[in-house]
N, C-alpha and C positions, 0 to 999 in steps of 0.2 A: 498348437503354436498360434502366436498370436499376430497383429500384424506390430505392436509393440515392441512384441519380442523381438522379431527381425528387424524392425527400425534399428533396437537398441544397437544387435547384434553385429548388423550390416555400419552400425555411427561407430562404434568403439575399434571395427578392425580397421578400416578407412583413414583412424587417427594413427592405432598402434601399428600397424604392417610398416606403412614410409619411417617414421619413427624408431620404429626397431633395424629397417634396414640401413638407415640413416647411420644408425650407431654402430651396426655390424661393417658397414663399409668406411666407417671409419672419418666422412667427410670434415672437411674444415668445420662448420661449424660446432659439430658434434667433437671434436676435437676438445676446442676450447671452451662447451662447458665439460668436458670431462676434468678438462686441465684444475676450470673453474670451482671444480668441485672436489680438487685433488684427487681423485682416480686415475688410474690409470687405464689407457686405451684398450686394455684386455680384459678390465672388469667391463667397462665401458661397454662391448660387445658380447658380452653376459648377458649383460642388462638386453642387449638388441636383440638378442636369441631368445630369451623368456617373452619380451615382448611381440615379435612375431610368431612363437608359438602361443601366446595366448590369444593375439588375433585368429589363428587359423581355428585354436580351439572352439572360438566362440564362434567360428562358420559352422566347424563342424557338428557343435553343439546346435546347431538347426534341424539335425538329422538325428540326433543323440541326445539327449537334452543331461545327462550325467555328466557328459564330456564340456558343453558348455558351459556350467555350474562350475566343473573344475575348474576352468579355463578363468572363468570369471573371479572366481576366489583366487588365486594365482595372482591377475591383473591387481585386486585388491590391494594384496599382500604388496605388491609391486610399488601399488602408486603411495600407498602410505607411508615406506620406504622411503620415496622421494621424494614426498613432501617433508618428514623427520631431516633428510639429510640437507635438505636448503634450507631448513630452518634449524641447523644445528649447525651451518654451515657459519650461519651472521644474516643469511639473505631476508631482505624484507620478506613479509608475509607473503604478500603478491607474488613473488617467485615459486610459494610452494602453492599457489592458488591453480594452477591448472593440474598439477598430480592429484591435488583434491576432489575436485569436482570431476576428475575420471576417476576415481576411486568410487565418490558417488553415484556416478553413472553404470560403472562396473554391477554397484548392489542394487540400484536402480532394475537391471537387466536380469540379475539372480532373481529378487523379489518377483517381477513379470515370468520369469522362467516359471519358476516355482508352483506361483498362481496357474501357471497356464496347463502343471499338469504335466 
């Protein structure tokens, strides 16, 4: 393990955990981009559930490095998703600019994974 590795690992759960719980509890804001985004508050907290298990994954994947790869792929899968759907939605680019660049930071973390063995 690298100290990379855990930067990555310890950057992406720090964003995903608040984020996911955000969406699992449902708050105002996170309300109205579900609204924003025509979903409804039950997918909505799908979405918060994956995303705080893939935070935890990719702790746990410090200990595991399987489990973290999963976990990372998952987040992938996740943020490309949401980048497709604001950009399928009408929203400017910049709207799906942050699920991208954690997407890439996602295989930014596999690659370092990988590498590290």
């Amino acid at each position: 393990m690298t100290t990379a590795h855990t930067t990555l690992a310890v950057a992406l759960a720090l964003v995903f955990l608040p984020l996911g719980l955000a969406k699992i509890a449902a708050v105002p804001f996170m309300r109205q981009a579900a609204a924003h985004l025509d979903m409804s508050p039950g997918l909505y907290r799908v979405i918060g559930i994956l995303e705080v298990a893939g935070a935890a994954g990719l702790l746990l994947g410090l200990a595991s490095a399987p489990l973290g790869l999963a976990a990372a792929a998952g987040l992938v899968v996740l943020m490309v998703a949401a980048a497709v759907v604001h950009l399928r939605h009408g929203d400017p680019p910049v709207r799906a600019l942050p699920a991208a660049v954690l997407a890439l930071v996602a295989v930014a973390y596999a690659g370092v994974a990988i590498a590290a063995g």
